[in-house]
TORTIDO-971591 format. One record per atom (N, C-alpha, C): residue number from 1; x, y, z; atom name; residue in three letters. Coordinates in nm, 2 decimals, padded with zeros to 4 digits. Atoms other than C-alpha are relative to their C-alpha. Layout:
N
> NUM / X / Y / Z / CA / ALA $
...
# end
This chain:
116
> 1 / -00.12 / 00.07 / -00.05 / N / UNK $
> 1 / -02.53 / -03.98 / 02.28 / CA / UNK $
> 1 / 00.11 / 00.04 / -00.09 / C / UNK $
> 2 / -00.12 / 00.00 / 00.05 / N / UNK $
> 2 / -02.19 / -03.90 / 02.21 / CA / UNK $
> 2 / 00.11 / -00.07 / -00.02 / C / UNK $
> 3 / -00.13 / 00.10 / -00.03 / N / UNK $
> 3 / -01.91 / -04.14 / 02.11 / CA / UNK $
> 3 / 00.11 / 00.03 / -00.06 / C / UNK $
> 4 / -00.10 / -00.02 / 00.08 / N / UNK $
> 4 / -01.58 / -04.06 / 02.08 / CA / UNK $
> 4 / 00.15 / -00.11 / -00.04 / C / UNK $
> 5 / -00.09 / 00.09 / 00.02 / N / UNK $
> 5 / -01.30 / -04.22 / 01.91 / CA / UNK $
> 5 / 00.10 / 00.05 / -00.04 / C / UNK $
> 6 / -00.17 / -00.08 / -00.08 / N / UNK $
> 6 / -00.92 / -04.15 / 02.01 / CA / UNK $
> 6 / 00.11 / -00.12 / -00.13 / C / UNK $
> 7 / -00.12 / 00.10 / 00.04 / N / UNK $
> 7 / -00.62 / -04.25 / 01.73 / CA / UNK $
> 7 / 00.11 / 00.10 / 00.01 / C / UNK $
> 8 / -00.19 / -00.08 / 00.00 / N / UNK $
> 8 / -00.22 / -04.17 / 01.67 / CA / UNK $
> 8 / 00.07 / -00.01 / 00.07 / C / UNK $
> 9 / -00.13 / 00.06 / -00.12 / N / UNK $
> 9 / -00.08 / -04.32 / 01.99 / CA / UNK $
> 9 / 00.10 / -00.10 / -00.12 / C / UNK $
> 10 / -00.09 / 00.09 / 00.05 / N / UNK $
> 10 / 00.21 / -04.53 / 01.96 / CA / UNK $
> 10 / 00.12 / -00.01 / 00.05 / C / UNK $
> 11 / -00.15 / 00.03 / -00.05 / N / UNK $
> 11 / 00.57 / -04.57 / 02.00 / CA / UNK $
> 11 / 00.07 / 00.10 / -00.07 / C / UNK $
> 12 / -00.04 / -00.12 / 00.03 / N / UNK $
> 12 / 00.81 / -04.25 / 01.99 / CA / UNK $
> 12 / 00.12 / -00.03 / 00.07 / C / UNK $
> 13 / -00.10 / 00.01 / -00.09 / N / UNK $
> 13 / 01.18 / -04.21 / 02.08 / CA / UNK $
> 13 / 00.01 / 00.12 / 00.10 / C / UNK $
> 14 / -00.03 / -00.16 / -00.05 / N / UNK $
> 14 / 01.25 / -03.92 / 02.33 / CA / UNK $
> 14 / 00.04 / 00.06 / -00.10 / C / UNK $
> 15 / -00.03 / -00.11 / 00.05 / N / UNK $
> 15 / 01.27 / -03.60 / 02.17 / CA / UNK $
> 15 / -00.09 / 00.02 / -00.14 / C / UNK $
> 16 / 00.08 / 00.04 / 00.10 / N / UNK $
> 16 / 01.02 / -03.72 / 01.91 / CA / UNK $
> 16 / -00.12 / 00.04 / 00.01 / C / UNK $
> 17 / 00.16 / -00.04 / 00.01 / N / UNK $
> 17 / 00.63 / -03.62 / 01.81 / CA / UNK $
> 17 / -00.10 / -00.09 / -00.05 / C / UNK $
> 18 / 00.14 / 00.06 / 00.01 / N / UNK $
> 18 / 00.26 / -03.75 / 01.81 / CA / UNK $
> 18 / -00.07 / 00.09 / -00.03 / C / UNK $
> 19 / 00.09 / -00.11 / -00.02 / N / UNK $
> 19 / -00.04 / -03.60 / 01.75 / CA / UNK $
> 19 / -00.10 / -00.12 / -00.01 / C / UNK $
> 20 / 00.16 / 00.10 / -00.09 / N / UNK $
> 20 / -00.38 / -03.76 / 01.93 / CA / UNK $
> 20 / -00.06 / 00.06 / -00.11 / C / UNK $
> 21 / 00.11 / -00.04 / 00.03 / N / UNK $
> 21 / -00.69 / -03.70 / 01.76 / CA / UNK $
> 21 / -00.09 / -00.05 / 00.06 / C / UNK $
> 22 / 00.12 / 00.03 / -00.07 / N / UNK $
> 22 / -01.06 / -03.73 / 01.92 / CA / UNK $
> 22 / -00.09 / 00.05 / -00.05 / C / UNK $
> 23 / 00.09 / -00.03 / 00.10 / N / UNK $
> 23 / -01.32 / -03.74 / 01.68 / CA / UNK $
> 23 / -00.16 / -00.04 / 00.08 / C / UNK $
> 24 / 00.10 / 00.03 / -00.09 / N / UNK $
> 24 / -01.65 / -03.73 / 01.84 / CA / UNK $
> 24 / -00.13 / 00.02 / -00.13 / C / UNK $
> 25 / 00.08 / -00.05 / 00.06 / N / UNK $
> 25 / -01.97 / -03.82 / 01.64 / CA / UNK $
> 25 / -00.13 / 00.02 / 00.12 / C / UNK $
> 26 / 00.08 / -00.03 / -00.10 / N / UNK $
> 26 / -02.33 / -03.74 / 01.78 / CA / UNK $
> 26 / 00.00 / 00.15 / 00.04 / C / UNK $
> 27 / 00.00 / -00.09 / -00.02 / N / UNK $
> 27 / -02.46 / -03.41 / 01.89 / CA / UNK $
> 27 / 00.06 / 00.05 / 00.16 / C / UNK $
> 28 / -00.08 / -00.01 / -00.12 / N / UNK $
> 28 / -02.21 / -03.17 / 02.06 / CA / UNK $
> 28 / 00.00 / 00.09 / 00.05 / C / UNK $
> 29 / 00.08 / -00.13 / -00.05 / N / UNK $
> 29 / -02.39 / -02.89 / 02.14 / CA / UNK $
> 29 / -00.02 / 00.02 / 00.13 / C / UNK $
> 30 / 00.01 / 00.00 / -00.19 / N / UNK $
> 30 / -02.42 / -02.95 / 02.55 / CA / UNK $
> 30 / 00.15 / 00.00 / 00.01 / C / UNK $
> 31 / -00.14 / 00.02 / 00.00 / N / UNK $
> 31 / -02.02 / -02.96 / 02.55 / CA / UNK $
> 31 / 00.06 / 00.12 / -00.02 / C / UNK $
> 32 / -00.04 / -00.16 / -00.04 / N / UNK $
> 32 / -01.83 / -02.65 / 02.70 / CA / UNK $
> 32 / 00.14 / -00.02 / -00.02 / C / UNK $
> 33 / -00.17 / 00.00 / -00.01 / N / UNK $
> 33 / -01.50 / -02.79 / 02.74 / CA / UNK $
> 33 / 00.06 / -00.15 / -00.06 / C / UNK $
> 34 / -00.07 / 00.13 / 00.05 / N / UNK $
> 34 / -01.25 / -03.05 / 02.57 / CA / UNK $
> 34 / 00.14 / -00.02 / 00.07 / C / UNK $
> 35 / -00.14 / 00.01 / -00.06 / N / UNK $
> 35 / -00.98 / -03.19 / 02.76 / CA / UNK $
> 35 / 00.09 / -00.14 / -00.05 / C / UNK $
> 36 / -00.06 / 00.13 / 00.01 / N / UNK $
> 36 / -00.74 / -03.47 / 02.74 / CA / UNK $
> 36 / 00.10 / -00.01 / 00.13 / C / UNK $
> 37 / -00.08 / 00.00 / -00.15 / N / UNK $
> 37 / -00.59 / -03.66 / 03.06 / CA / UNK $
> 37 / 00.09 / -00.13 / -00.07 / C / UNK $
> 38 / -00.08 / 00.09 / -00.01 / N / UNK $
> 38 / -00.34 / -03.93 / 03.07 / CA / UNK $
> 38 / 00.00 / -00.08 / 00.14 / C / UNK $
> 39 / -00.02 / 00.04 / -00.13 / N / UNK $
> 39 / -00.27 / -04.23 / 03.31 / CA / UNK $
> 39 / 00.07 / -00.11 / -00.04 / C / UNK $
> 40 / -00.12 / 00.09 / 00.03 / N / UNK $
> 40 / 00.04 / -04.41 / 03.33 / CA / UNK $
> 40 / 00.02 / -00.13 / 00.08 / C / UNK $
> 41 / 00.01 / 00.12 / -00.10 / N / UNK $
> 41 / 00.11 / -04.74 / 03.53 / CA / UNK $
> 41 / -00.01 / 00.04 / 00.15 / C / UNK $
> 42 / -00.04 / 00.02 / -00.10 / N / UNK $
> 42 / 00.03 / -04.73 / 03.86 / CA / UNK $
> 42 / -00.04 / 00.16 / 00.04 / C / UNK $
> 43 / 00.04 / -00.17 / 00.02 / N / UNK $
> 43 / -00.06 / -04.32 / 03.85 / CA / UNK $
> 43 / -00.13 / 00.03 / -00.02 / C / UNK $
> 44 / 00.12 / -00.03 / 00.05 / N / UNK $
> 44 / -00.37 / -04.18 / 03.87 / CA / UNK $
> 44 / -00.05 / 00.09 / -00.10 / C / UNK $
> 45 / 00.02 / -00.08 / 00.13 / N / UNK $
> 45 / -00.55 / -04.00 / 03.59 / CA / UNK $
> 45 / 00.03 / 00.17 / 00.02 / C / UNK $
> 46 / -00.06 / -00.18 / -00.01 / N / UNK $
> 46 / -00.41 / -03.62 / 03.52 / CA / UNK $
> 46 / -00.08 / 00.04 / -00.12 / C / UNK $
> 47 / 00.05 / -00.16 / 00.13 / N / UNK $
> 47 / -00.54 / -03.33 / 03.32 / CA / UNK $
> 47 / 00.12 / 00.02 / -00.06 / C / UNK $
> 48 / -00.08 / -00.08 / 00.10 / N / UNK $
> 48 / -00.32 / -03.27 / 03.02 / CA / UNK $
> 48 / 00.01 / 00.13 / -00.01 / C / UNK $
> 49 / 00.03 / -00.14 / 00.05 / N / UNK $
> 49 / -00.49 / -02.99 / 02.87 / CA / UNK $
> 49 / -00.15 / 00.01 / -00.03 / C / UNK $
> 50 / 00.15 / -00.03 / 00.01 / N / UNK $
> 50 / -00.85 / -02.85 / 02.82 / CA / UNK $
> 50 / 00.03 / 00.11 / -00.13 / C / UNK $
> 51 / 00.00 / -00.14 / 00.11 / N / UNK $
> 51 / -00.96 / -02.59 / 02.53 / CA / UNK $
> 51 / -00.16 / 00.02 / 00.05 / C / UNK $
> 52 / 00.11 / -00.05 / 00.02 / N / UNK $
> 52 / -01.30 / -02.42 / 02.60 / CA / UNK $
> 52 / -00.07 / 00.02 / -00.14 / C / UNK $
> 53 / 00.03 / -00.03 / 00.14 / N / UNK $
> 53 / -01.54 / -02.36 / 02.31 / CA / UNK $
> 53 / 00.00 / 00.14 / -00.05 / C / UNK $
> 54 / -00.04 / -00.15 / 00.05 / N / UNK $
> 54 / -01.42 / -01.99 / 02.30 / CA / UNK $
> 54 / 00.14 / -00.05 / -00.04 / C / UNK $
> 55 / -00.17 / -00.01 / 00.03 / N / UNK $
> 55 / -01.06 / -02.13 / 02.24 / CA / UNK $
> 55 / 00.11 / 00.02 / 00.07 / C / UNK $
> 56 / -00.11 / -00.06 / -00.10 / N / UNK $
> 56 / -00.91 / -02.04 / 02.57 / CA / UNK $
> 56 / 00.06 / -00.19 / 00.03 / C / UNK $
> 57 / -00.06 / 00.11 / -00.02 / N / UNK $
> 57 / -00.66 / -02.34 / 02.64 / CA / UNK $
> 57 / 00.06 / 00.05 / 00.15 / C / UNK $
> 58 / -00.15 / 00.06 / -00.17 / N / UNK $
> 58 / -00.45 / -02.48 / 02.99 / CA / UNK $
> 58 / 00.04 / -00.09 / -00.01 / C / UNK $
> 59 / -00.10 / 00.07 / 00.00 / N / UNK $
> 59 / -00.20 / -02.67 / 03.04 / CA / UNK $
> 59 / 00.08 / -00.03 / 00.09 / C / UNK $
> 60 / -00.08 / 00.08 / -00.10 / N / UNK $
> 60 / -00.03 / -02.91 / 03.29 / CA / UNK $
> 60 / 00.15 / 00.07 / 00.01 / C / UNK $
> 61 / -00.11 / -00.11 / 00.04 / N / UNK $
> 61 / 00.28 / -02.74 / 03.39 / CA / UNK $
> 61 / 00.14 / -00.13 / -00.06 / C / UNK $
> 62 / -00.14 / 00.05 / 00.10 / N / UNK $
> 62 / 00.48 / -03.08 / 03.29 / CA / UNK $
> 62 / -00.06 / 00.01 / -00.16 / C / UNK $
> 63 / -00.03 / 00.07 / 00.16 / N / UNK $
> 63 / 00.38 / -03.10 / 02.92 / CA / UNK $
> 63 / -00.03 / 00.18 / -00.05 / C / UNK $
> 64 / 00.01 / -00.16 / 00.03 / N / UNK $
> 64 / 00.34 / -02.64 / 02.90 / CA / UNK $
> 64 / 00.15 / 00.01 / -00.09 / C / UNK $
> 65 / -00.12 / -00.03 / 00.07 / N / UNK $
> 65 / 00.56 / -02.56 / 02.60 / CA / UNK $
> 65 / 00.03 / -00.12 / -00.08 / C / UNK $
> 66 / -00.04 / 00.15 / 00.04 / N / UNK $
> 66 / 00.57 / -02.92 / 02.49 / CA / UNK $
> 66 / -00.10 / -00.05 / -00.11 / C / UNK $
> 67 / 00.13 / 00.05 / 00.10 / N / UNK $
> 67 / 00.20 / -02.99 / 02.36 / CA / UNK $
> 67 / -00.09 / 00.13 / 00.00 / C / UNK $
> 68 / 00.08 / -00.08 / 00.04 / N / UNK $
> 68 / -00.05 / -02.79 / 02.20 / CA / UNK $
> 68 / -00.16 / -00.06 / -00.04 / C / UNK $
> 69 / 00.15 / 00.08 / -00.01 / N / UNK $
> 69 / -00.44 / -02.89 / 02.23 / CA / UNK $
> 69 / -00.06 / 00.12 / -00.10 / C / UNK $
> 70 / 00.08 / -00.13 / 00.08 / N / UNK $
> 70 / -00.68 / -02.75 / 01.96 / CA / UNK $
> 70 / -00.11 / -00.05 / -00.05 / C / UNK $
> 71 / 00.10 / 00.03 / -00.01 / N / UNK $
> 71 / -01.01 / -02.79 / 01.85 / CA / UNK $
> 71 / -00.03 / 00.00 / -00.17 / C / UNK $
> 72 / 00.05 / 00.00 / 00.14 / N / UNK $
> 72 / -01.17 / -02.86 / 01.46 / CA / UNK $
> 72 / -00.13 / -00.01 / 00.01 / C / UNK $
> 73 / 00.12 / -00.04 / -00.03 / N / UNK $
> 73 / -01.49 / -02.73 / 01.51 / CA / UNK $
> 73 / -00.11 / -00.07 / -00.12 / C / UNK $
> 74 / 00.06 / 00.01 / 00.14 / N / UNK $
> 74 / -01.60 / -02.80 / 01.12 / CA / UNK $
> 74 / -00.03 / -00.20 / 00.03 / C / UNK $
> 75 / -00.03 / 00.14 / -00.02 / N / UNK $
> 75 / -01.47 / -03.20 / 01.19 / CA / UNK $
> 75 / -00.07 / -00.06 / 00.19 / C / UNK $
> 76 / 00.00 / 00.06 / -00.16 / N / UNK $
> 76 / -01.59 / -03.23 / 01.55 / CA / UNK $
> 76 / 00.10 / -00.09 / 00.06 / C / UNK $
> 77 / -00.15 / 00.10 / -00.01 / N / UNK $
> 77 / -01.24 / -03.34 / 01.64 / CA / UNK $
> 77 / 00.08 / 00.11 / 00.03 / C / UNK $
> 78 / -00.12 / -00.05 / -00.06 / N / UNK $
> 78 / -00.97 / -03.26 / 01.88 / CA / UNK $
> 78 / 00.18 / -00.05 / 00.01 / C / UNK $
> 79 / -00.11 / 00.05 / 00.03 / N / UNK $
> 79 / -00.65 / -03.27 / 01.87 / CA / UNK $
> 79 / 00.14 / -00.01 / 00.10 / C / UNK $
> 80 / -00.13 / -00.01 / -00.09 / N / UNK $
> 80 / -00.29 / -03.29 / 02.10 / CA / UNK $
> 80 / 00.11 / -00.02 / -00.09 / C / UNK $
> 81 / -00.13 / 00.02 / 00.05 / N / UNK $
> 81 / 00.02 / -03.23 / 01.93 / CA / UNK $
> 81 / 00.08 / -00.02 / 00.08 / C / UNK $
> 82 / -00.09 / 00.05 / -00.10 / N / UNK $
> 82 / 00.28 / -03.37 / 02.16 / CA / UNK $
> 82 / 00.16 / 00.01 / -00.12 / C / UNK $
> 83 / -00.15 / 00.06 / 00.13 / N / UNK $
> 83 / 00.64 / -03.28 / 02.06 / CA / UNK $
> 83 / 00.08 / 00.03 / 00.13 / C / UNK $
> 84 / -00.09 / 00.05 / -00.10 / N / UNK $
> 84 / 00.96 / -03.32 / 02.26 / CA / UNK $
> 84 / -00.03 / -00.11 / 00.10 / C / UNK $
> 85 / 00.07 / 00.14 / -00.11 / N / UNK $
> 85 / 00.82 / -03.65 / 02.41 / CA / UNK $
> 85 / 00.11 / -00.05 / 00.09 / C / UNK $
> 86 / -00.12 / 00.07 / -00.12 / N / UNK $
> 86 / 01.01 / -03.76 / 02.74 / CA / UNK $
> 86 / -00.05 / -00.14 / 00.01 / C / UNK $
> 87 / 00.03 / 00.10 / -00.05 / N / UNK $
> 87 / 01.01 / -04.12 / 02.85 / CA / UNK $
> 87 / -00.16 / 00.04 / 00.13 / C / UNK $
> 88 / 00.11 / -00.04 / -00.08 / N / UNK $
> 88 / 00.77 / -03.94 / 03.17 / CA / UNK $
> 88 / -00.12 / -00.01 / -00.06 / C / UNK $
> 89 / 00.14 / -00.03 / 00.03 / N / UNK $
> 89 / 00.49 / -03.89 / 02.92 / CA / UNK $
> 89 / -00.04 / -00.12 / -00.04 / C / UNK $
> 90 / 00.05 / 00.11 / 00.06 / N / UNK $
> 90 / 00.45 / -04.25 / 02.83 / CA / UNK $
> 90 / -00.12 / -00.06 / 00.08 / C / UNK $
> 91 / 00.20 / 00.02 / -00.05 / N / UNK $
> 91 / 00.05 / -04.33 / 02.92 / CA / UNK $
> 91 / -00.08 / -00.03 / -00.06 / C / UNK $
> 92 / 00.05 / -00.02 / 00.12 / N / UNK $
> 92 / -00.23 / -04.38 / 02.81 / CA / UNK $
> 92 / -00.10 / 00.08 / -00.03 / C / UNK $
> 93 / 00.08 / -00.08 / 00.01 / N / UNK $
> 93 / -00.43 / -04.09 / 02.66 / CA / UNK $
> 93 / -00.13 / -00.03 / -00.01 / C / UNK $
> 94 / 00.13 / 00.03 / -00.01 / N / UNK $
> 94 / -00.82 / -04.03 / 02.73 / CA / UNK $
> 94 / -00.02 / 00.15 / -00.05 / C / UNK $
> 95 / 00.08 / -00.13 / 00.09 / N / UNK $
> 95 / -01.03 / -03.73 / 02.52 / CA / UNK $
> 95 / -00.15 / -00.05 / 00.09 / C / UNK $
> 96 / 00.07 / -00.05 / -00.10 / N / UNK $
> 96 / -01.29 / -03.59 / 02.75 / CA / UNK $
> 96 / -00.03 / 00.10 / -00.06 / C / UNK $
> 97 / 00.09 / -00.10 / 00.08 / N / UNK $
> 97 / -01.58 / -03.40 / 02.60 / CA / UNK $
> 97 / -00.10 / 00.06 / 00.13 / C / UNK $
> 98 / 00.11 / -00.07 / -00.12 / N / UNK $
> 98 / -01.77 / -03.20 / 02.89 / CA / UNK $
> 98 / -00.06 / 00.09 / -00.02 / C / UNK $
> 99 / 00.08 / -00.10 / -00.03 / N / UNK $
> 99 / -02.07 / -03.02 / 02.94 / CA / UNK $
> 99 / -00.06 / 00.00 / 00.15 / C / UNK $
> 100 / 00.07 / 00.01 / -00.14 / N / UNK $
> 100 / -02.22 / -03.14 / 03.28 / CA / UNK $
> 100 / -00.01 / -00.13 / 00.04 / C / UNK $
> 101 / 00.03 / 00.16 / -00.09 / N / UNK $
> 101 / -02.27 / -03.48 / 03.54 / CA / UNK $
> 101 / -00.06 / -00.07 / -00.12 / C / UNK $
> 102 / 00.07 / 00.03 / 00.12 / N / UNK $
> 102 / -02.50 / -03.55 / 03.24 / CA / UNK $
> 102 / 00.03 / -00.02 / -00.12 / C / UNK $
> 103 / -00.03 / 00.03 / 00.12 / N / UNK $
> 103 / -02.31 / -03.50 / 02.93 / CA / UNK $
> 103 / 00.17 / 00.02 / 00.04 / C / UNK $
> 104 / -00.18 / 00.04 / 00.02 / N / UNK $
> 104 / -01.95 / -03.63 / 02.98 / CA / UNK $
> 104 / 00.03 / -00.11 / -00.01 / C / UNK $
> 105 / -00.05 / 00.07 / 00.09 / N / UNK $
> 105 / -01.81 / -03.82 / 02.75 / CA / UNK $
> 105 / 00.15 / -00.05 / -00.08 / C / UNK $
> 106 / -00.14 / 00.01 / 00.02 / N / UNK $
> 106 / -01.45 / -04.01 / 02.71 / CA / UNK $
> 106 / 00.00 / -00.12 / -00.11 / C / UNK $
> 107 / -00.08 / 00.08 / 00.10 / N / UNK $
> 107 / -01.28 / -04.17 / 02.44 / CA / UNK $
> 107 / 00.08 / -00.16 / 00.05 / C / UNK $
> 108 / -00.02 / 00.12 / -00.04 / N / UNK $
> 108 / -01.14 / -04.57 / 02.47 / CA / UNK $
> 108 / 00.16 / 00.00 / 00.04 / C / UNK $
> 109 / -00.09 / -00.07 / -00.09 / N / UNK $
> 109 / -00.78 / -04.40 / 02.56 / CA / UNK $
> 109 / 00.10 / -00.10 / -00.17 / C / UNK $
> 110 / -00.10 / 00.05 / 00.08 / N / UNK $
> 110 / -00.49 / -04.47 / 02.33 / CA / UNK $
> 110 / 00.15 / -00.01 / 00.03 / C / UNK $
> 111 / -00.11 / 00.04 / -00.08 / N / UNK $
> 111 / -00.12 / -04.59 / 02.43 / CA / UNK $
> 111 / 00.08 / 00.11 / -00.07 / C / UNK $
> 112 / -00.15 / -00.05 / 00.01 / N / UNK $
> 112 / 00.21 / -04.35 / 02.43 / CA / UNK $
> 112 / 00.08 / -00.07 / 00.05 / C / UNK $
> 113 / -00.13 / 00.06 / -00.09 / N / UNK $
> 113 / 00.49 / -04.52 / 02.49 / CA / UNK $
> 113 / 00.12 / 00.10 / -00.08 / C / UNK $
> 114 / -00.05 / -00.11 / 00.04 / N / UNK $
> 114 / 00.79 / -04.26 / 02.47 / CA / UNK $
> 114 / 00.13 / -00.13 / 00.08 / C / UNK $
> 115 / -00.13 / 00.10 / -00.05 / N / UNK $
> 115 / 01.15 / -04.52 / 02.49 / CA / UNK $
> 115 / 00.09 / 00.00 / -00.11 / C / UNK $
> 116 / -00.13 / 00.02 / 00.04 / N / UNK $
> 116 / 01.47 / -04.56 / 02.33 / CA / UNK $
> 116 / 00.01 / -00.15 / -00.02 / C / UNK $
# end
């Protein structure tokens, strides 16, 4: 069993930076891909970003150029740097560890709120 646990949300003004973390303990060896989605009021859940365990990353084309997803392989722990934060990104983030129907595994989600 995998459990992972998501900090570093919070409160940001536009134009301002976060960075998520998603520390996963438990073995993570069946896990191919790491993503992080968001879901704001009323919105259904979106794909942020994913990293493969080769390192190849994607990216939502609103937050492309904005956030940067990366992986601590040593730490079993993911990360989302979020900079230039718009009011738009204010959600709340989920960390999403996949290998299969079988081994997929999310984090308890953590609040952005992005306001003036």
């Amino acid at each position: 069993q995998v459990r992972l646990v998501e900090s570093g949300g919070g409160l940001v003004h536009p134009g301002g930076s976060l960075r998520l973390s998603c520390a996963a303990s438990g073995s993570i060896s069946r896990i191919v891909l790491l993503r992080w989605y968001r879901q704001a009021p009323g919105k259904q859940r979106e794909l942020v970003a994913d990293i493969s365990t080769n390192g190849i990353t994607n990216y939502s084309d609103s937050v492309k150029g904005r956030f940067t997803i990366s992986r601590d392989n040593a730490k079993n722990t993911m990360y989302l740097q979020m900079n230039s934060l718009k009011p738009e990104d204010t959600a709340v983030y989920y960390c999403n560890f996949y290998g299969s129907a079988t081994y997929n595994y999310w984090g308890q989600g953590t609040q952005v709120t992005v306001s003036s």
